[in-house]
C-alpha positions in Angstrom: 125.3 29.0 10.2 125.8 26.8 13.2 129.2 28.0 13.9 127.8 31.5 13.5 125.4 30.3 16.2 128.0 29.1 18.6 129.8 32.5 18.4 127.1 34.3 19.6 126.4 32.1 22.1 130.0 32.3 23.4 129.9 36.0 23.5 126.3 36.2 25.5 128.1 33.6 28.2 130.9 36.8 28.2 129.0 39.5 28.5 126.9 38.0 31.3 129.9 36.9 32.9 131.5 40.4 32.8 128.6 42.7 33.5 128.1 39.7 36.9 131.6 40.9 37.7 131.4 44.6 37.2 128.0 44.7 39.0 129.6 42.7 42.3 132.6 44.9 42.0 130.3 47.7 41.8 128.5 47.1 44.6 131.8 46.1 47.1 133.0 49.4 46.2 129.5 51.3 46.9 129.0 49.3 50.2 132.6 49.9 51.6 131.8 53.6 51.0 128.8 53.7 51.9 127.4 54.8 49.0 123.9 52.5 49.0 122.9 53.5 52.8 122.3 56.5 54.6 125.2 58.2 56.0 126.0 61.6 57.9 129.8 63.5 58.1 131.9 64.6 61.0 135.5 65.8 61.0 138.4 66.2 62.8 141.8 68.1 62.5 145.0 66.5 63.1 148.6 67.7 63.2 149.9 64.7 61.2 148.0 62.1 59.9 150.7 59.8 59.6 149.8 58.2 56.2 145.9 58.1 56.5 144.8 58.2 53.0 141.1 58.6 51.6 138.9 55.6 51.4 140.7 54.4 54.2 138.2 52.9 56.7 137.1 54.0 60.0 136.7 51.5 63.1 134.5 51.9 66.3 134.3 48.7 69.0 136.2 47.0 66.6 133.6 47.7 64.0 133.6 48.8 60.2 131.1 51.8 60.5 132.2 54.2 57.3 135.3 55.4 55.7 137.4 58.8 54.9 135.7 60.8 52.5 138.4 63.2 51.9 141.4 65.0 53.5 142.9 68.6 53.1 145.7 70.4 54.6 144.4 73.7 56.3 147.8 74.9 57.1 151.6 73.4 57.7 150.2 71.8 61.3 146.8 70.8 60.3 145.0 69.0 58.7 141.2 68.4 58.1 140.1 64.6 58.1 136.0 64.4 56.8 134.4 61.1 57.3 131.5 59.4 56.4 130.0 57.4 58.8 126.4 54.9 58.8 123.3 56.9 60.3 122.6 53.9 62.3 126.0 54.3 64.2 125.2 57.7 65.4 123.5 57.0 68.7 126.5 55.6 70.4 129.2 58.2 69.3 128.7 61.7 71.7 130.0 65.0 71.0 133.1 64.3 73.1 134.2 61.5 71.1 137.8 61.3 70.1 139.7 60.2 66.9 142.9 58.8 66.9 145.0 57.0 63.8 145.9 53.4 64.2 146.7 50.3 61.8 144.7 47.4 60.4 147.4 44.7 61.8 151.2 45.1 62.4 151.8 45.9 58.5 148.3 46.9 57.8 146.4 50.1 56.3 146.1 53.1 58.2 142.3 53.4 59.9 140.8 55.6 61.7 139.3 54.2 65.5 137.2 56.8 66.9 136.3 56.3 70.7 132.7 56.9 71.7 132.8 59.4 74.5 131.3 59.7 78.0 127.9 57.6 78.4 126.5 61.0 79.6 127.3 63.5 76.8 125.4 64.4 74.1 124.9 62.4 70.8 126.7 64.2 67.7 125.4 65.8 65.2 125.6 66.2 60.7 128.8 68.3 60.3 130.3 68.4 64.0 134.2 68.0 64.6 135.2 65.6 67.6 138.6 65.6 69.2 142.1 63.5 68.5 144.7 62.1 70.3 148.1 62.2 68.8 149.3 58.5 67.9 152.0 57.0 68.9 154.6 56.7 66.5 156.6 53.6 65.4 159.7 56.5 64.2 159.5 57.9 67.9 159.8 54.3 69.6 162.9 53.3 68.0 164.8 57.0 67.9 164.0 56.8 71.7 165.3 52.8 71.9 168.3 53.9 69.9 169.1 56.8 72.6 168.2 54.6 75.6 170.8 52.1 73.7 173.7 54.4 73.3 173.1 56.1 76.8 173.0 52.7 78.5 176.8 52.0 76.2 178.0 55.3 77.7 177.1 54.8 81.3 178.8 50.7 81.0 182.2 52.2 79.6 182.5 54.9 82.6 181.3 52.3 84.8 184.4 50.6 83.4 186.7 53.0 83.4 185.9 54.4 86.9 186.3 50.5 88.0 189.7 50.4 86.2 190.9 53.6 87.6 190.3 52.1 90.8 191.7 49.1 90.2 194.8 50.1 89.0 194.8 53.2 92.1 194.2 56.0 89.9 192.0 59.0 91.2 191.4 59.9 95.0 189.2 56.8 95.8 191.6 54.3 94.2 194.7 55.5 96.2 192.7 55.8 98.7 191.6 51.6 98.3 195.4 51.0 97.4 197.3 53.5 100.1 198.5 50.6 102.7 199.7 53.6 104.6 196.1 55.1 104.5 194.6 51.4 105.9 197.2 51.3 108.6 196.4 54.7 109.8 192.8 53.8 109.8 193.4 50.3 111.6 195.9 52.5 114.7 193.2 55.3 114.5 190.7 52.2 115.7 193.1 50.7 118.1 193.5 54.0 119.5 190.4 54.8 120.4 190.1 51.6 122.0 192.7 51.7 124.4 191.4 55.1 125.1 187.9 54.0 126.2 189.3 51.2 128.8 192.0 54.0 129.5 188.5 56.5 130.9 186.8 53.0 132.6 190.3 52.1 134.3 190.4 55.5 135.4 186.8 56.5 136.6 187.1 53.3 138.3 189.9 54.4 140.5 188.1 57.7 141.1 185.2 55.8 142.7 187.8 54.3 144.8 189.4 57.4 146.1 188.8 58.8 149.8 188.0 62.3 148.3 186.1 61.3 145.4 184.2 58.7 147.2 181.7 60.7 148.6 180.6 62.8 145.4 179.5 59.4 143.7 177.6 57.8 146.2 175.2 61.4 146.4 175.3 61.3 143.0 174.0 57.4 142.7 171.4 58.8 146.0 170.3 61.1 143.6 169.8 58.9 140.9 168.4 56.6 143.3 165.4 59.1 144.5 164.7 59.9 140.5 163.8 56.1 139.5 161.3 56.0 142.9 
């Protein structure tokens, strides 16, 4: 009889234990879907929801304020995101508000952040849609590293090349860098034109000098004379 006592005793202490567990669970469940406070539903339409999944929970300043109530494909480029969201929250979210898919930490669920608007516009309504802004995706980033990476390996072995070609005086610029001929034309072109220019001074000095050129530059250094007064 005692023993048959104990039993019993041992099973109340479950069954309290258990329905305490199932209630708590219960209610974590209802409050992170806001099933025990007054809520309203909005929607948006995305082209790709990039692995937002219902019950998934939407953020605004940071804040928890409702979750996705369900998602549905309206054709192959969109697709219709419902949410449910606190009453209380609807004040600061306007009818120009904007969704946009982010995650809960670098490995994190998929949320939803919603950004509240202009301070001007009006407040939303039961049932309206707001506007999204296509996420950045972590695919995109690295198939655009990946071709930045393989241009940048291009661009370093024609850089090399061309260097090599010229090097070894391959190609119009390299024998032009290795001709000798080609520098010692350049280096008598430059000594040329030198002795050319004291060439014209040596002569218009002697012109200066000469009975029947002598009188044609002293009007013309008159003239310039009567122009700077």
């Amino acid at each position: 009889m005692e023993k048959e006592s104990i039993n019993k005793i041992k099973l109340g202490i479950f069954l309290v234990i258990g329905l305490s567990i199932l209630g708590t669970g219960t209610y974590f469940i209802g409050e992170s879907n806001q099933l025990f406070s007054s809520t309203f539903r909005i929607h948006s339409v995305f082209k790709d929801i990039n692995g937002l999944q219902v019950g998934n929970s939407i953020r605004f300043a940071g804040m928890t304020i409702g979750s996705i109530e369900s998602i549905n494909m309206l054709s192959d480029t969109s697709v219709q995101v419902d949410m449910v969201i606190d009453t209380d929250k609807m004040q600061f979210i306007k009818k120009d508000a904007t969704a946009i898919i982010g995650s809960d930490g670098l490995m994190g669920n998929k949320i939803l952040n919603i950004n509240p608007g202009s301070i001007s516009g009006k407040i939303i309504e039961e049932e309206d849609f707001i506007g999204t802004i296509i996420p950045v995706s972590f695919d995109n980033i690295i198939q655009q590293l990946s071709k930045t990476s393989e241009n940048a390996a291009l661009i370093t072995g024609d850089l090399a090349m061309i260097s090599g070609n010229i090097k070894n005086g391959k190609g119009t610029i390299g024998k032009l860098f290795m001709d000798s001929v080609f520098a010692e034309n350049i280096n008598g072109t430059i000594v040329n034109v030198k002795d050319g220019a004291e060439s014209f001074t040596q002569n218009m000095n002697a012109a200066k000098k000469s009975i029947f050129l002598r009188g044609l530059f002293k009007k013309k250094t008159r003239a310039e004379d009567k122009k700077k007064k």
